[in-house]
N, C-alpha and C positions, 0 to 999 in steps of 0.2 A: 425193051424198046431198042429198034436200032440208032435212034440219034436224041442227043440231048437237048431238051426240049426244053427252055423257061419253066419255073415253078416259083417265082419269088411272090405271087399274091398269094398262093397256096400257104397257111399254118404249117408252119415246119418243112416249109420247101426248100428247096436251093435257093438262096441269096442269087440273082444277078451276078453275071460275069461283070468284073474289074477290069480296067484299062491297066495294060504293067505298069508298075513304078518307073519310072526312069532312077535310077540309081546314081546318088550324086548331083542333083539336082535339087535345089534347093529354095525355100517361099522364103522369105521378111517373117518372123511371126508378126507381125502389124498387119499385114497383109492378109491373113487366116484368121486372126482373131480379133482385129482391129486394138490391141494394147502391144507393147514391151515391157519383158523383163528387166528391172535395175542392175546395177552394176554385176559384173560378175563375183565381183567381191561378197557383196550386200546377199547375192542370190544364197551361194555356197554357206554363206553363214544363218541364212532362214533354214536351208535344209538341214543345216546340224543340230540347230535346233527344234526339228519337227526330228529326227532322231532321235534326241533325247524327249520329248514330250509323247512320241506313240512308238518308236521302234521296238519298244522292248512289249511293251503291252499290245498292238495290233500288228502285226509283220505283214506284210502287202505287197512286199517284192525284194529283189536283192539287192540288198544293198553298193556293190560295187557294182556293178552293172549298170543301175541309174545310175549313179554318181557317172559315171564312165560316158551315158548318153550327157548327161544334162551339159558335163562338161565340151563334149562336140558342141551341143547345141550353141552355148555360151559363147566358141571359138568362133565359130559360121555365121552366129546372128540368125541364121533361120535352120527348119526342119522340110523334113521330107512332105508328101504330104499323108504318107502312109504314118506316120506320126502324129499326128491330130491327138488322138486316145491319148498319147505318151501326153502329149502339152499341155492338156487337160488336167491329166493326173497329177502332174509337176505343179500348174495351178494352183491346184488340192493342196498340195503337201507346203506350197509355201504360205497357203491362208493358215495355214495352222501354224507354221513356221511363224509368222508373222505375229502371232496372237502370244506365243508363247517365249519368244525372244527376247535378249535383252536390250532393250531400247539404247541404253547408253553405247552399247558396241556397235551396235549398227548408224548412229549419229557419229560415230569414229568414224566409219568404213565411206560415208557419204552424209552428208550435212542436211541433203531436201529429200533425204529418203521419207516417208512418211507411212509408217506401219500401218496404220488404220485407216488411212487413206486408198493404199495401195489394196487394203486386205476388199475394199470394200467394190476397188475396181476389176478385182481377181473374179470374186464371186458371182459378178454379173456378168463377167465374159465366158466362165463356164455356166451358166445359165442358160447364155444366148446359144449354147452348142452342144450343153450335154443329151440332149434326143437322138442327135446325127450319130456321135458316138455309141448312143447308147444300140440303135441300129445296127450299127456293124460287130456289137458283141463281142469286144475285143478285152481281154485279161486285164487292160490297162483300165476301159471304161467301163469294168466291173470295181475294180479297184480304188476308181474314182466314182463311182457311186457310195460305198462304202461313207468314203473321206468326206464324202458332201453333208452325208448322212451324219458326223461327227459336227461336222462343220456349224450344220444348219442347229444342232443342240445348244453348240455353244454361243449363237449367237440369238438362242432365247425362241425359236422354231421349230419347236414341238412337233406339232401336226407335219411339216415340212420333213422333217428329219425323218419321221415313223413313214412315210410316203418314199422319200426316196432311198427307204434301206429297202422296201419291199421292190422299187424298180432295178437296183441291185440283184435282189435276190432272184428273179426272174432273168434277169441279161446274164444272170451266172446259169443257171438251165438251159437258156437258151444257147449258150455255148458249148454245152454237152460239160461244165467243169464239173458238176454233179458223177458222172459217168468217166472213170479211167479209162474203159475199154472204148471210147470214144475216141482219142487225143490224139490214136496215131503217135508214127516216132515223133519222138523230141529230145533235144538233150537234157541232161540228167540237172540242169536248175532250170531249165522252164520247167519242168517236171515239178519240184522242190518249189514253186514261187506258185504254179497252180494248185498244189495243194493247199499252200499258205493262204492263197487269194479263198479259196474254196472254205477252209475252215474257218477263216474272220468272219466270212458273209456269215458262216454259219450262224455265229457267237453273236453279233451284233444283231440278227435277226429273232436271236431266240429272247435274248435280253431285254429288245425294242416292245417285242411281243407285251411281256412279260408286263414293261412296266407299264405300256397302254391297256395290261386287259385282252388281247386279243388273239388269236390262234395263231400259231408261229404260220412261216409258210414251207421252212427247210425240215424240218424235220420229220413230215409226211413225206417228202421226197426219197424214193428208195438211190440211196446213194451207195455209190461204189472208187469209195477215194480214203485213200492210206494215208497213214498219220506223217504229216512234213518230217523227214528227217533234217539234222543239223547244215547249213550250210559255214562258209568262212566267217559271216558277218553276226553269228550269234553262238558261237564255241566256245566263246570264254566261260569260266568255270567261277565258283563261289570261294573263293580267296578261306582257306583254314578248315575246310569241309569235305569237299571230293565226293560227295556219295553217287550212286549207280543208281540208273532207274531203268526198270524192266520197257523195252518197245514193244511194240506189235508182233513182232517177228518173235520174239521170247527173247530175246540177248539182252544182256547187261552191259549199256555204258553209259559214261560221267555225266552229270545233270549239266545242263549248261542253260545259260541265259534262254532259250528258244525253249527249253523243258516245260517253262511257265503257258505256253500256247498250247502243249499238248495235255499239260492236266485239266488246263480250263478249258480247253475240247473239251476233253472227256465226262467234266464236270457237265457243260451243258447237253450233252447227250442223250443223261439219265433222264429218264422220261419225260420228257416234256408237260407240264400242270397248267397250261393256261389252255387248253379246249374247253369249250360251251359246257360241259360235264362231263366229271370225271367220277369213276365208282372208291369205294374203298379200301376195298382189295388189293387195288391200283397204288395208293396214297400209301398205305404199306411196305408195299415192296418195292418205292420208290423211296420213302426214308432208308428202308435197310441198305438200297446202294448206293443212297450218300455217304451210309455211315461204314460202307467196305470201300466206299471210296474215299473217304477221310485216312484211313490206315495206311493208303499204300503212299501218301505226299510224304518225299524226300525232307529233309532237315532243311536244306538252300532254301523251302518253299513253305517254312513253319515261322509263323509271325517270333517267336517264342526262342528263335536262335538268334536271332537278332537284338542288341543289346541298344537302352534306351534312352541313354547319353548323346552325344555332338561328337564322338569320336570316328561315326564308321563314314560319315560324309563324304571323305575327302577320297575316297576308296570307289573309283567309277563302279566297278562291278557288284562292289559290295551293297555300294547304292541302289541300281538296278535290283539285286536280288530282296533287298527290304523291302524294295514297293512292288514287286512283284509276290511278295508272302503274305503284307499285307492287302493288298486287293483280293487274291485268291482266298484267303480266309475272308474277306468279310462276302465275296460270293458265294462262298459256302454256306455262310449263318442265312444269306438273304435267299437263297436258293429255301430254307426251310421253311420262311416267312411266306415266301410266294407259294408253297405247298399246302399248307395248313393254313391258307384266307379264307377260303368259302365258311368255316368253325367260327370265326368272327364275328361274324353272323346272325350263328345260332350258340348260344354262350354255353346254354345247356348241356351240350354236346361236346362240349371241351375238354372233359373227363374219358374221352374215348383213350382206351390204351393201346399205345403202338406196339404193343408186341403180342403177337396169337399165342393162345394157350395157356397153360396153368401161371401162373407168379411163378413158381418153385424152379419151372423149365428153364428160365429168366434169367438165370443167377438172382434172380428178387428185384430185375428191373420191372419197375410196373411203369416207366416212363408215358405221362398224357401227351395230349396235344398242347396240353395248356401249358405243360412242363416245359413244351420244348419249343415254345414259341418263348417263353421268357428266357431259355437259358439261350437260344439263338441270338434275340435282340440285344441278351445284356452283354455275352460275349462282346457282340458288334461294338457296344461303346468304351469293353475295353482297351479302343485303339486308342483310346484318349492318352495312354502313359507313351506313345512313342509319337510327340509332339513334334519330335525331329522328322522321323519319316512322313506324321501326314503336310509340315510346312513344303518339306521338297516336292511330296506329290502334288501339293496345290499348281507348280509350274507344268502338269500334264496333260492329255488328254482324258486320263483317270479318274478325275479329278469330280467331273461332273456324276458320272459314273456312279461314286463311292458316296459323292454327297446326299445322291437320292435315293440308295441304300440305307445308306444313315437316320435319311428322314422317315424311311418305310419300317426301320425299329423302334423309332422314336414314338410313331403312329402309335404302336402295336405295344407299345409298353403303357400307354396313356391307355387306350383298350381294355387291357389287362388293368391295371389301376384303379378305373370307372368300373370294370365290372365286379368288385369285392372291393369295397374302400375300408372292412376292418383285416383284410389277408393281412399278416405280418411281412410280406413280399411287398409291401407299398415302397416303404423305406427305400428298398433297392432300386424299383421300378424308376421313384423320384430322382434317386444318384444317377441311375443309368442313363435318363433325360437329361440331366444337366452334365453328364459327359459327352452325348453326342450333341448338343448341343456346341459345346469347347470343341469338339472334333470338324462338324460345320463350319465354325468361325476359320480355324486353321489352316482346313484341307482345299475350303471357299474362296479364302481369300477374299471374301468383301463380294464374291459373285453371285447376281441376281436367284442362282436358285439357290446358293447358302440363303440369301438375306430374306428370304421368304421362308425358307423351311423353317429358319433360328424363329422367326416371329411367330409361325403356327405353333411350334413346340413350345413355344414360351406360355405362351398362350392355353396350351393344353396342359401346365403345370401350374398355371392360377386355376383352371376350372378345375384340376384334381384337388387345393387345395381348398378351392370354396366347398366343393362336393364331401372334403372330407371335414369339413367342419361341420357341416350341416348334420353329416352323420354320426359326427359324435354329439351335438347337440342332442339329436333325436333321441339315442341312445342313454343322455342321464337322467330320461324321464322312468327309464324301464325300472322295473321291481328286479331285486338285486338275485332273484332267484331265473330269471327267464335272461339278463345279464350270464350271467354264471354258463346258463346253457348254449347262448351263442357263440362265445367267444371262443376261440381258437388254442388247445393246450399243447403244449409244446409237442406232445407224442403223438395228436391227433389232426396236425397242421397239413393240408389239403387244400389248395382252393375249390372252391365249392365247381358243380357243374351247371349250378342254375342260381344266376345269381338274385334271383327273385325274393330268395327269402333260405333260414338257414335249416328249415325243416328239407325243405326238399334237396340240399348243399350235404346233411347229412347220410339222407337215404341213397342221395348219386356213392356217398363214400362206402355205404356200406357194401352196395350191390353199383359196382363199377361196368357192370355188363349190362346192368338196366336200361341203358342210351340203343342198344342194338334193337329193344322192343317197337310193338305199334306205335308209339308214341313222335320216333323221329319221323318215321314217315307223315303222320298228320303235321308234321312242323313242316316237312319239307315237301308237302303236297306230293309227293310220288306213289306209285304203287311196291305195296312190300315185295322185297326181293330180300332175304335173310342172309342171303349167299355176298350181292354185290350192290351194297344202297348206294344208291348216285348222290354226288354231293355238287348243286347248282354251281357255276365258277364261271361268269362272262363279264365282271365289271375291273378295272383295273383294282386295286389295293387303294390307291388315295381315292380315288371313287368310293369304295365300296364304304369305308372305314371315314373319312370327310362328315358321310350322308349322319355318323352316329355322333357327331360334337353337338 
């Protein structure tokens, strides 16, 4: 073509030409968004506080650099207009600020400040604008999609929340931040702050997926964006430890507070398990590189280096790296839970063993599904012993997070429970519920989705206990010789694969490959494929598992 022609109706055209900015020119924010920000005192102290409640666990931009605008903006009283996205996003970050603050300091700083007041006029002013923003596709009003997206959870807006990560996830496409070779120059931390923006969306979309049940949308996207390197405002190091972690590039350097972004990348990368159906074959060699990616997490970022006393508090960094170990491990155990849901199912099939080939090739792991759905969940509720770390995370964005994790092994252990109420694994099953339970209260803080989860789980520990009365009722009528053959002997303890009855719990234990026969497929209505049985997976976890109380 020889002249640039309009293409902004066209899917993927050129945007409309802009009028230039006039540089130095300045709106009222009252003027653009119809509210003001409170003092600058009050402002500066929300934002320290949405630092400490998501910086360290969502990274979304740099931190001196904002600090550095907001503080213009603060001196001026108003913004550009090419700043819109930026005002927004600041909005974002101080509705969180605001929820997560200490009320008593900010009634220091200004007397009629009113956090929940404020939080609630914030929210509606990015409401009234986030479409225009989200139109012009800018780092800032991806970013701020994200934050809405956090936002809208914690103010009890499920369906809201899962809606506006996927309108994030899309204005991040639509920007080419999927695509490096898109970006054109840039200096080396807008570089650094779009990768960071690019990897969040990724994590919160894959997660969001996850615990609605539904197909990611980033992770079909053929992406070409490198792992964020370190920038000034996440270098700090793990106070008595120092260890090295291998980059992208292959080098070796110090783990530093920002490390925790890139493992739990990487963590959610590994194959994505919430598609409409997935095969088995799949499920396989999806465990195995959870479990090569379990080996490579540094010390800073192992629940287990961290000691479970009131001593490491006072210790900023040391703080950060605790609930960054802890979150990371229990996304680990819950990453195995959400792999192995559609087996929940079908109880029968529980017995499937995770490793191909002889036992003897194994070193003698015969590890099931069933094995590793208890040892995942129960793991999860041994956060119960570092009561110090989950009280500090309850002041996070984390928080929510970890609580519905919590609630999805508590599910999953009550599952397991009901389905064999004489396994000698009851016992633990019961402990493990009444620790995350304790972990819920803690990490909740009294928050509506603690206060719900605590009462279903509680709930799920009277109906294990009524359930298992009843079967030991049942059980003292039986003649002491067909007793004798049910019960479980110490050398031959297995939970069964069908919990129907203990003949056929037997035969699953003798012949462990039996489940691979015609028999799954008439269960699971598919046509035999011996090679890669498809295992159905479209309903969330609390959906699927709910329907069986």
């Amino acid at each position: 073509m020889t002249t640039i022609r309009d293409s902004d109706a066209i899917p993927d055209g050129t945007p409309a030409n802009k009028l230039p900015q006039v540089q130095g020119s300045r709106t009222p924010i009252i003027e653009l968004t119809g509210i003001q920000l409170p003092s600058a005192p009050v402002t500066l102290a929300l934002f320290d506080a949405y630092l400490e409640a998501n910086h360290w666990y969502l990274s979304l931009f740099h931190e001196p650099s904002f600090r550095a605008r907001l503080v213009t903006i603060l001196q001026t009283e108003g913004i550009l207009s090419s700043e819109k996205s930026f005002l927004l996003l600041l909005l974002a970050v101080l509705i969180i600020g605001a929820r997560f603050s200490n009320h008593e300091t900010l009634r220091s700083l200004d007397p009629q400040f009113n956090p929940q007041q404020f939080r609630a006029i914030w929210i509606e002013a990015v409401e009234r604008h986030i479409f225009l923003i989200l139109q012009e596709a800018t780092l800032e009003s991806v970013a701020c999609a994200v934050l809405m997206s956090i936002v809208y959870l914690l103010e009890r807006k499920t369906q809201l929340s899962f809606t506006m990560s996927g309108l994030g996830s899309r204005a991040a496409q639509a920007m080419g931040i999927h695509d490096e070779a898109t970006w054109g120059p840039l200096d080396s931390i807008e570089i650094q702050v779009r990768r960071r923006v690019w990897w969040s969306i990724y994590m919160v979309d894959v997660y969001t997926a996850q615990a609605n049940g539904k197909p990611s949308i980033l992770p079909n996207v053929q992406l070409n964006v490198s792992e964020p390197e370190d920038l000034d405002d996440t270098m700090a190091t793990c106070p008595g430890i120092g260890s090295y972690e291998v980059r992208a590039d292959g080098t070796f350097k110090p783990v530093t507070i920002f490390s925790y972004n890139r493992y739990k990348a990487q963590l959610y990368s590994i194959a994505d398990p919430t598609a409409h159906s997935i095969r088995l074959p799949h499920i396989k060699r999806t465990y195995a590189r959870l479990l090569d990616w379990e080996k490579t997490i540094p010390r800073e970022l192992k629940l287990s280096s961290f000691s479970e006393d009131q001593s490491m508090i006072n210790d900023a960094a040391l703080r950060v790296f605790s609930l960054q170990a802890l979150t990371l491990q229990v996304s680990y155990d819950y990453k195995h839970l959400i792999l192995f849901r559609p087996f929940l199912l079908s109880r029968k099939y529980l017995s499937i063993r995770l490793h191909d080939g002889p036992i003897e090739s194994q070193d003698g792991s015969d590890t099931t599904i069933r094995d590793q759905l208890f040892t995942s969940a129960l793991r999860m509720s041994s956060i119960c012993q570092w009561q110090n770390i989950l009280f500090i995370l309850g002041n996070t964005t984390s928080a929510t997070q970890l609580c519905f994790q919590c609630f999805t092994a508590g599910v999953v252990l009550a599952m397991l429970a009901l389905s064999e109420l004489s396994s000698p694994r009851l016992s633990e099953c019961k402990q493990g519920l009444a620790r995350l339970i304790k972990s819920l209260e803690v990490a909740g803080s009294g928050s509506p989705l603690s206060r719900q989860s605590v009462d279903i789980l509680m709930e799920a520990m009277h109906l294990i206990s009524a359930e298992e009365v009843k079967e030991l009722v049942s059980r003292a009528g039986k003649p002491a010789e067909g007793l004798r053959g049910s019960l479980p002997t110490a050398d031959s303890v297995r939970w069964s694969a069908d919990s129907r009855g203990p003949g056929d719990a037997q035969r699953a234990m003798q012949d462990p490959d039996s489940v691979h026969g015609q028999a799954i497929w008439e269960e699971l209505n598919l046509t035999p494929d011996e090679s890669e049985p498809e295992i159905l997976n479209s309903l969330s976890l609390y959906q699927s598992l709910a329907s069986l109380f």
